[in-house]
VEXFIPA-463657 format. One line per field, with one value per residue (C-alpha): residue in one letter; z, y, x; residue number from 1. Coordinates in nm, 4 decimals. Example, Ala and Ser with C-alpha at 12.3 -4.5 7.8 and 13.67 -1.06 7.14 Angstrom:
BEGIN
mike <- [A,S]
Z <- [0.7800,0.7140]
Y <- [-0.4500,-0.1060]
X <- [1.2300,1.3670]
vexmar <- [1,2]
//
This chain:
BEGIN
mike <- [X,X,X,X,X,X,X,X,X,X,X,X,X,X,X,X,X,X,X,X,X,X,X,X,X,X,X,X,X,X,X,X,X,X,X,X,X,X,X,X,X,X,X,X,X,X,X,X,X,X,X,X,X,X,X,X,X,X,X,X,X,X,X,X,X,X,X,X,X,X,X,X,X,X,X,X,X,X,X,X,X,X,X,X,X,X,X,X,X,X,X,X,X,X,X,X,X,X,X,X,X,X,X,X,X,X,X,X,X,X,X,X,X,X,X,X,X,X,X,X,X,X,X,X,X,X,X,X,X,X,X,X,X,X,X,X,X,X,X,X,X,X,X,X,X,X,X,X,X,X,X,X,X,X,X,X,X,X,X,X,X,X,X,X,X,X,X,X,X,X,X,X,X,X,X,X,X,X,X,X,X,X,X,X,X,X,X,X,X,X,X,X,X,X,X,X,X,X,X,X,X,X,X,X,X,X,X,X,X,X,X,X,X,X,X,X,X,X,X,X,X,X,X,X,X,X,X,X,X,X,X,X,X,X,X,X,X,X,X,X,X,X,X,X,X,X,X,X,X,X,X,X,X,X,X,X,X,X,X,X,X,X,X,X,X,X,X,X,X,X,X,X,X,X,X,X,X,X,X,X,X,X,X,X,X,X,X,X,X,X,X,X,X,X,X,X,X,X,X,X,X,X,X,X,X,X,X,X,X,X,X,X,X,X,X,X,X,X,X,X,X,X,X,X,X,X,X,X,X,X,X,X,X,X,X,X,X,X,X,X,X,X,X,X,X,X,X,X,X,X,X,X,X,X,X,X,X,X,X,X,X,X,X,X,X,X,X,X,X,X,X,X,X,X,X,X,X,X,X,X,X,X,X,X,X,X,X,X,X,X,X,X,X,X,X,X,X,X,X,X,X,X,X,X,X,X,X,X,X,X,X,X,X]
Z <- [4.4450,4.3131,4.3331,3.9887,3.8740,3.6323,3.5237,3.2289,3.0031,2.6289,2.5062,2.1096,2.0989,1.9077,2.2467,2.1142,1.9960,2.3039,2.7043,2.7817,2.5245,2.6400,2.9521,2.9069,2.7279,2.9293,3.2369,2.9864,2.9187,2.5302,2.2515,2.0037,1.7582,1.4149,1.0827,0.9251,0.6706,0.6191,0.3552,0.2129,0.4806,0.3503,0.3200,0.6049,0.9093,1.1187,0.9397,1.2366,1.4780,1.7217,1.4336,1.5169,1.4539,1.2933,1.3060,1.1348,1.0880,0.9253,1.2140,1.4623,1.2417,0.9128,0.6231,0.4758,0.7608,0.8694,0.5099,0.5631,0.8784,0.9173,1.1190,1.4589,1.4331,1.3722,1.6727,1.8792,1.8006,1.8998,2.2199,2.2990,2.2263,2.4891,2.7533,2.7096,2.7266,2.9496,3.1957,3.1558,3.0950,2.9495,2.7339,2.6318,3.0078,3.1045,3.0714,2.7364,2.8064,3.1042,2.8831,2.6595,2.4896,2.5262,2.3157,2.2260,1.9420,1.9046,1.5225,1.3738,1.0796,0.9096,0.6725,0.4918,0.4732,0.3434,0.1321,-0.0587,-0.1425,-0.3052,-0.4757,-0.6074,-0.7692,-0.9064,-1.0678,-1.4234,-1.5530,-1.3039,-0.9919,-0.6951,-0.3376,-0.1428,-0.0048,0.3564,0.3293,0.6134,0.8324,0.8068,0.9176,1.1796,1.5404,1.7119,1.4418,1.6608,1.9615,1.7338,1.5691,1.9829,2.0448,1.7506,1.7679,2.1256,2.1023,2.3660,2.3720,2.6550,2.6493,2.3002,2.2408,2.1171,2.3258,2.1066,2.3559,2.1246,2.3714,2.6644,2.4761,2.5699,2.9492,2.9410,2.7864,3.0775,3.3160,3.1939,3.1863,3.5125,3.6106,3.4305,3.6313,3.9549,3.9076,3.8224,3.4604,3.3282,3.4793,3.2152,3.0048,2.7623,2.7434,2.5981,2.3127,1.9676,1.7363,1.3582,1.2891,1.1600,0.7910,0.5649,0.6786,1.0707,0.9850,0.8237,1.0338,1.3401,1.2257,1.0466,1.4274,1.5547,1.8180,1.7303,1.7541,1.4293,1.6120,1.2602,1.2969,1.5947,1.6422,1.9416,2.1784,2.0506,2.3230,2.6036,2.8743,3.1284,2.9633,2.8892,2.5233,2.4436,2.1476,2.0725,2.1520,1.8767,1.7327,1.7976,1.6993,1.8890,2.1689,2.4764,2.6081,3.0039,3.0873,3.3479,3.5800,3.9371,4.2468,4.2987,3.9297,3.9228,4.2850,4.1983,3.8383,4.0275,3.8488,3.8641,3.9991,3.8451,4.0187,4.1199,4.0268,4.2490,4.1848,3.8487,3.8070,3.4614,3.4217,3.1516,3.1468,2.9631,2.8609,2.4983,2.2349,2.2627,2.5188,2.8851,3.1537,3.2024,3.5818,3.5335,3.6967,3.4773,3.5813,3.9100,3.9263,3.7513,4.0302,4.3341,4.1816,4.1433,4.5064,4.6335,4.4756,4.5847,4.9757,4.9812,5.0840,4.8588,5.0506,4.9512,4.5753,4.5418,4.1751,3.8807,3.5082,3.4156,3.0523,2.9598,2.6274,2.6001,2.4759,2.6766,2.8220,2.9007,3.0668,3.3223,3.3592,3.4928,3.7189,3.9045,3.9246,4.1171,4.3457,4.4484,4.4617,4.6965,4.8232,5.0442,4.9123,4.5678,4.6379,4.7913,4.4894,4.1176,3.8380,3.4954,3.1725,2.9599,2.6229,2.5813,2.4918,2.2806,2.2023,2.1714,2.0869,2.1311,2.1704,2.3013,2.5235,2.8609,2.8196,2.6987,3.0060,3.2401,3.1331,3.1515,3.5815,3.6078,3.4560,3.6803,3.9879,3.8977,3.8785,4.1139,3.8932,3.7959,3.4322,3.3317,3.1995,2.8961,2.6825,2.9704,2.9260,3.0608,3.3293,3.2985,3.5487,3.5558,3.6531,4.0156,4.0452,4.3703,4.2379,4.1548,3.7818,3.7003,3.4789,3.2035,3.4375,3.5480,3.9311,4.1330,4.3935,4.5460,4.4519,4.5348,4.4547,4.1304,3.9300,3.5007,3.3683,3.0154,2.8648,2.5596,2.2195,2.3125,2.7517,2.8275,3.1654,3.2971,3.5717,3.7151,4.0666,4.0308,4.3501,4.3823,4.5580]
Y <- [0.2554,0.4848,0.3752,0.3948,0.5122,0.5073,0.8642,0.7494,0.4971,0.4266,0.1189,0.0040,-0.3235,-0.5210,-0.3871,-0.0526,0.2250,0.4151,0.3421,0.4485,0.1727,-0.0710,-0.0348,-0.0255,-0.3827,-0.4858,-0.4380,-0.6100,-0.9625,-0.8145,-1.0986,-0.8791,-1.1931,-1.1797,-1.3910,-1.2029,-0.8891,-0.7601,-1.0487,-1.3488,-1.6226,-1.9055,-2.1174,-2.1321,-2.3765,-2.0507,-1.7830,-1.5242,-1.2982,-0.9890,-0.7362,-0.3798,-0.2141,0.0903,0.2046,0.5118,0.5939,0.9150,1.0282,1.0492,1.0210,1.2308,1.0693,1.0621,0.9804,0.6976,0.5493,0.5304,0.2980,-0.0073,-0.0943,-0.1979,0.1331,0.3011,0.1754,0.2608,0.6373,0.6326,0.4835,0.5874,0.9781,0.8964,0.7413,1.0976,1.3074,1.1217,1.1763,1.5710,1.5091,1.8800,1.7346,2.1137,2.1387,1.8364,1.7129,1.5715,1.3393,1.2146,1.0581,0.7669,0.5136,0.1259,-0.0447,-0.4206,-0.6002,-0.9639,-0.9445,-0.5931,-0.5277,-0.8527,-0.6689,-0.4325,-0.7665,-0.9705,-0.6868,-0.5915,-0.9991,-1.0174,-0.6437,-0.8021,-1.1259,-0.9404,-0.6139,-0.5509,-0.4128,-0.3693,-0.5210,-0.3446,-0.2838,0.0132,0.1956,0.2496,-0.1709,-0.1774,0.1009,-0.0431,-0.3839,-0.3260,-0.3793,-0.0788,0.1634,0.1942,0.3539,0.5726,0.7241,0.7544,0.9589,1.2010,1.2777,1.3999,1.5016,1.2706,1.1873,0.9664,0.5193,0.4190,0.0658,-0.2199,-0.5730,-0.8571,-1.1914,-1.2773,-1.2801,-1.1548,-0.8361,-0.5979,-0.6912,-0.6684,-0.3495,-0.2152,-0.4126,-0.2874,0.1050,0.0072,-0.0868,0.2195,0.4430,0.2593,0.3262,0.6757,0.6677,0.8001,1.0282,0.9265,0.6444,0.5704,0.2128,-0.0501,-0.2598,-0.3409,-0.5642,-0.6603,-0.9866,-1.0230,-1.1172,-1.3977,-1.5216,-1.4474,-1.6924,-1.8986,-1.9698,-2.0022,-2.2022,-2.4194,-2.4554,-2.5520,-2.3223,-2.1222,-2.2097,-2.3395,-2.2380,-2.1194,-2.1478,-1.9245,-1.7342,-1.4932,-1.8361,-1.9510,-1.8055,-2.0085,-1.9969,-2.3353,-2.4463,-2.8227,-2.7507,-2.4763,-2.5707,-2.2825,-1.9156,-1.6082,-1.3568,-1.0140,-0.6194,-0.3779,-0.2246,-0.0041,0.2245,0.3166,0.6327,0.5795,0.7952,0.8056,0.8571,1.1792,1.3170,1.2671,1.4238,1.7443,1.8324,1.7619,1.4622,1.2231,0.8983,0.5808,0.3002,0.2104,-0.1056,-0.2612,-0.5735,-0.7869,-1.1340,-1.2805,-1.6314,-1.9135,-2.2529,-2.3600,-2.6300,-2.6302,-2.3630,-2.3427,-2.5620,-2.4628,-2.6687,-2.8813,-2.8566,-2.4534,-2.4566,-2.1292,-1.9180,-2.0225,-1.8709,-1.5202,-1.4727,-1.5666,-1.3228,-1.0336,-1.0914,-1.1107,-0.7486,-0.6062,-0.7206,-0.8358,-1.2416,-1.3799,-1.3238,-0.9218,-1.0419,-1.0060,-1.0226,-1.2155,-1.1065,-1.4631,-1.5536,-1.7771,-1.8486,-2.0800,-2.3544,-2.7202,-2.7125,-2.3752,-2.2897,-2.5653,-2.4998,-2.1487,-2.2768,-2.5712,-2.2675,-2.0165,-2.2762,-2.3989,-2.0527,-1.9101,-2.1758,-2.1484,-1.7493,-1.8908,-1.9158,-1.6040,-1.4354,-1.3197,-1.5222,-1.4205,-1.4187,-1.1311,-1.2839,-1.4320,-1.0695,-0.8768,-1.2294,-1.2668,-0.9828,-1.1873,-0.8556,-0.6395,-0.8801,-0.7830,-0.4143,-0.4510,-0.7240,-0.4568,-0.1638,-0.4220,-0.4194,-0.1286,-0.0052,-0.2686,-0.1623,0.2224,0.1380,-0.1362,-0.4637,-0.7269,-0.8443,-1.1728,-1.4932,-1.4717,-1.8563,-2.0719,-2.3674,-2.7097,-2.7942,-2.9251,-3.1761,-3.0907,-2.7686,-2.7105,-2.5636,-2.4002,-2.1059,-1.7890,-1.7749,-1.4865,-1.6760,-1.4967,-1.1771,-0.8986,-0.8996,-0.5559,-0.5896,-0.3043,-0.4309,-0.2552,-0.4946,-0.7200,-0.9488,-0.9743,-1.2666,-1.2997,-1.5734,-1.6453,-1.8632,-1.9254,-2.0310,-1.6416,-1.6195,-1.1914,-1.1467,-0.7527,-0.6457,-0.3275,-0.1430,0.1061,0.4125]
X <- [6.7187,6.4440,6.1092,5.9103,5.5445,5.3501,5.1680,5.0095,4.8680,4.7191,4.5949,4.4423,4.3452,3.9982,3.8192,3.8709,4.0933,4.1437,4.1720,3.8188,3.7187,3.9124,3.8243,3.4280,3.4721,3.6825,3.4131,3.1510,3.3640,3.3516,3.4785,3.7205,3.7347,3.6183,3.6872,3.9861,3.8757,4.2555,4.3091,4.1378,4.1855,3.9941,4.3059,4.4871,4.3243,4.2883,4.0496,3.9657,4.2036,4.0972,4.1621,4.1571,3.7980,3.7021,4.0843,4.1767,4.5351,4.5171,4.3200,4.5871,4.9150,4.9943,4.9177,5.2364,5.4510,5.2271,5.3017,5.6704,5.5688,5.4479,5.1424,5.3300,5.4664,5.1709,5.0018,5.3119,5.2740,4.9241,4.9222,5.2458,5.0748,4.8136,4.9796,5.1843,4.8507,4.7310,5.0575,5.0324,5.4237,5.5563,5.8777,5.9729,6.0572,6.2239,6.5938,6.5593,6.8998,6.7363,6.3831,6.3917,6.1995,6.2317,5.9484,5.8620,5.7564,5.7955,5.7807,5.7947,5.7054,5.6141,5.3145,5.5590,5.8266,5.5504,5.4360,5.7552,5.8047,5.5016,5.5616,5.8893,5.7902,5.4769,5.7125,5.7657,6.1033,6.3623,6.2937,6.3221,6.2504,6.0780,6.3627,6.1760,6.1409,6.4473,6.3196,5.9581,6.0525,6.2919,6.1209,6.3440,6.2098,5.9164,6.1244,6.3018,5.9919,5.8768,6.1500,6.1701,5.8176,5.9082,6.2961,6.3749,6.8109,6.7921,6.7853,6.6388,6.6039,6.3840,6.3078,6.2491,6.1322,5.8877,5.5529,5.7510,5.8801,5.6607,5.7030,6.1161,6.0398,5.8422,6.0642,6.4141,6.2373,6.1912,6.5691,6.7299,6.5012,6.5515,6.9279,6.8920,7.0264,6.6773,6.3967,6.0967,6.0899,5.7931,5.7919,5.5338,5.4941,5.2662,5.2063,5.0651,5.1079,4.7882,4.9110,4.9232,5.2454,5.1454,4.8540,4.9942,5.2822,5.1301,4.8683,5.1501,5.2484,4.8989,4.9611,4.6473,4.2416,4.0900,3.6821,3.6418,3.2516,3.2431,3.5379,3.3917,3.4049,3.7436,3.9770,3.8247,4.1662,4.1175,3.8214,3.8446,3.7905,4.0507,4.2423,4.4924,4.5481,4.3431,4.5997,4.5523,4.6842,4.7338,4.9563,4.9923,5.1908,5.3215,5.4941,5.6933,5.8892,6.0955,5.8486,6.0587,6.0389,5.6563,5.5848,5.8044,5.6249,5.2492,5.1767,4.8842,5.0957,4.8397,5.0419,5.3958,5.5633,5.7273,5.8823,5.9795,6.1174,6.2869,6.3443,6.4206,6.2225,6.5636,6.3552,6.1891,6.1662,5.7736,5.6425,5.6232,5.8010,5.5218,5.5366,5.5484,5.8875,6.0311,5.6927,5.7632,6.0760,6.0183,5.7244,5.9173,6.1072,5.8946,5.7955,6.1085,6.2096,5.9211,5.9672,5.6239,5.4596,5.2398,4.9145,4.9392,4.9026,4.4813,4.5217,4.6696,4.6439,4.8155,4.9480,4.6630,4.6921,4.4416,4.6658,4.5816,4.9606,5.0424,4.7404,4.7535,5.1866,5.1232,4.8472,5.0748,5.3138,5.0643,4.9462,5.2922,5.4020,5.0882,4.9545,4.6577,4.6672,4.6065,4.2548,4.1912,4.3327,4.1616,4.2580,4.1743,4.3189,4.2599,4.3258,3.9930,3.8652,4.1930,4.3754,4.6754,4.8940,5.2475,5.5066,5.2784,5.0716,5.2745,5.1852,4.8166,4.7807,4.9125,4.7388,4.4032,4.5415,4.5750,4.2688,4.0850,4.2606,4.1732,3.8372,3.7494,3.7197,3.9081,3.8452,3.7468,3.8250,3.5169,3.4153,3.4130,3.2001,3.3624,3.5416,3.9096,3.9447,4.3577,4.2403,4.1269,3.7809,3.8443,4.0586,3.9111,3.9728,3.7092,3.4912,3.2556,3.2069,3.4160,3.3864,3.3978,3.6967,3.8959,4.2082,4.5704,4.8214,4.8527,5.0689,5.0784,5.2717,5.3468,5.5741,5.7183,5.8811,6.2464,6.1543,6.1418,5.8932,5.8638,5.6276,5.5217,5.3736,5.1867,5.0581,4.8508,4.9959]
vexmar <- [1,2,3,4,5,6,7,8,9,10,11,12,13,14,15,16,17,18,19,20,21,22,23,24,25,26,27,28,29,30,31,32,33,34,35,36,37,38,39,40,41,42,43,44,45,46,47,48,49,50,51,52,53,54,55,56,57,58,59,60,61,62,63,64,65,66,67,68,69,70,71,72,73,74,75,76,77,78,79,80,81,82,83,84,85,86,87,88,89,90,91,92,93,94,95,96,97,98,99,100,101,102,103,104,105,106,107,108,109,110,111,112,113,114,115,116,117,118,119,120,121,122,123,124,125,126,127,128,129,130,131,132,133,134,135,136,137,138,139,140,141,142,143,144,145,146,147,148,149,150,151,152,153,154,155,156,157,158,159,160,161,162,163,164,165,166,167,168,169,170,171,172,173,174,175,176,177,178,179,180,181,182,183,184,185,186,187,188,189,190,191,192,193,194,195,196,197,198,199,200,201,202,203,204,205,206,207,208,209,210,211,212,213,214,215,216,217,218,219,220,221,222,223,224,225,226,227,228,229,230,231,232,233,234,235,236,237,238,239,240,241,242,243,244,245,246,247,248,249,250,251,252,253,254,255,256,257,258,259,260,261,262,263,264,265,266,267,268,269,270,271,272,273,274,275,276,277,278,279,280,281,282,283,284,285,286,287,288,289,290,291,292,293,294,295,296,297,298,299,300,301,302,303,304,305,306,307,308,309,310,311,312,313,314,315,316,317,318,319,320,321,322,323,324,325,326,327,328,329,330,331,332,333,334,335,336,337,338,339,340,341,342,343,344,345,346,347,348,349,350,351,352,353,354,355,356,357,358,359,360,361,362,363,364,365,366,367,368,369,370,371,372,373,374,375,376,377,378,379,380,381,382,383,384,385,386,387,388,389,390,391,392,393,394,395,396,397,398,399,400,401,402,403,404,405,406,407,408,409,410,411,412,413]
//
């Protein structure tokens, strides 16, 4: 099989609207949370989320195009544009058949659904809907607006696993290109769920922190006081290609991933296997297809939702998994800075690796204040400060609604 790199990257998240950004608060254990300004939130239980700041969509999409799209779209275009600058990738001079995009979103567009509903039962006259409702709401719309923008014919699909989507995305790029039906795939995945009826329903669920009074602390992964996950916007794109592809055109190779594991807790349709037994088995996984032991793992961008079951599941899992190793390792959890971007969270997460392995840290685990005493103090879990480590091999877990468990190993190269 062909192995498969990664040449560029682009990230937009509450940290910031760019990699460099996201990288620099990354590094500083930044809090993206904020009570919600998109809509009046005073109602629901849950009245903050890691919006997007200072966000501009006219200044990197045309104004009228970027109206026929919804927001999860949007953000696609952007960071899928800089993951492409960013990979020097010349499209007028490469087998157009032979690129394609695979993109997830674990909602799509529920804004312009939400929108149009409330449009409708407001209207005068004949009542109608926007004609671009359908292509606006659709979660493979955003792959399709990918790959006109750059003429690419090749695989063209969207992954919908709900939190894992994003990371099947990046995981099935990687497949097609390690059987050599594809030389470049841009791949990734966004999200804008931050809406009434995103709110609302997960709050309805209880699934999400309620910190109203200090929303900056509220994602607080292993701490003994977490109490739900904070929603977040955003995505990130990867442009990946075959080892041999990138080496012949002179490209910059970032990382190569090397192994992936997919698994089903088969269990409950939003609780984790309480003994973590579905994680387990998507990391064996990855490890297994990358030929590696656990011990060369030096880094774990884990799920960590900041939920009291799921973050202690995915621990029992790591530390039957790697045993001893476990507490050698890096643990952190990401989320506590962007939140939780649900479709896009697997791409965000491994662009956050990557950018950490690139330059030297490993991000932390921000809000930690108590102990849990089901959570053992003697692993690594990165609290409150990034901590500089010359890392070259890595692991990002994301897992979703529905049992779906992905798990990545990115090396450097």
């Amino acid at each position: 099989m062909k192995r498969v790199v990664i040449t560029g990257i682009g990230a937009l998240s509450a940290l910031g609207n760019n990699r460099d950004a996201f990288r620099q608060s990354l590094e500083e254990g930044i809090s993206g949370a904020r009570t919600i300004t998109k809509f009046d939130a005073s109602k629901f239980k849950t009245q903050f989320a890691c919006e997007l700041n200072d966000f501009v969509v006219e200044d990197h999409l045309d104004r009228k195009l970027a109206r026929r799209m919804d927001a999860f779209t949007q953000y696609a275009m952007v960071v899928a544009k800089e993951a492409v600058e960013h990979s020097g990738i010349d499209f007028s001079t490469q087998n157009l058949d032979r690129c394609g995009v695979i993109w997830g979103s674990g909602i799509g567009g529920l804004r312009s659904l939400e929108k149009e509903i409330e449009d409708f039962e407001r209207g005068q006259g004949t009542p109608r809907y926007n004609p671009f409702m359908i292509p606006k709401m659709i979660p493979d719309i955003a792959p399709g607006y990918i790959s006109i923008e750059y003429g690419l014919r090749g695989i063209n699909y969207a992954t919908v696993s709900a939190c894992a989507s994003s990371s099947h995305a990046i995981i099935n790029a990687t497949d097609y290109i390690r059987l050599n039906r594809a030389d470049v795939i841009i791949t990734g995945g966004s999200e804008a769920a931050i809406t009434k009826a995103g709110i609302g329903g997960f709050a309805a669920m209880k699934a999400m922190s309620t910190r109203n009074d200090d929303p900056k602390t509220a994602s607080r992964p292993f701490d003994l006081n977490r109490d739900g996950f904070v929603l977040g916007e955003g995505g990130a794109a990867l442009v990946l290609e075959s080892y041999e592809h990138a080496k012949a055109r002179g490209a910059n190779i970032l990382a190569e991933i090397v192994g992936v594991g997919m698994s089903a807790d088969a269990h409950h349709i939003t609780a984790p296997h309480p003994d973590g037994a579905g994680a387990l088995a998507a990391m064996k996984l990855a490890i297994e297809d990358a030929e590696l032991t656990p011990d060369a793992v030096e880094y774990i961008n884990v799920h960590g939702t900041s939920t009291p079951l799921g973050d202690v599941a995915e621990l029992k899992a790591i530390q039957q998994l790697f045993g001893e190793a476990a507490y050698k390792m890096n643990i952190s959890s990401t989320k506590s800075m962007h939140g939780h971007l649900l479709g896009g969270a697997g791409a965000l997460e491994g662009v956050a690796g990557i950018l950490g392995m690139m330059h030297g840290f490993v991000p932390p685990t921000i809000n930690h204040f108590e102990d849990d005493p089901a959570i053992d103090t003697k692993l690594n879990l990165t609290f409150n400060c990034a901590q500089q480590r010359n890392f070259t091999t890595f692991m990002s877990n994301t897992f979703g609604f529905g049992g779906h468990n992905t798990s990545m190993l990115i090396k450097k190269i």
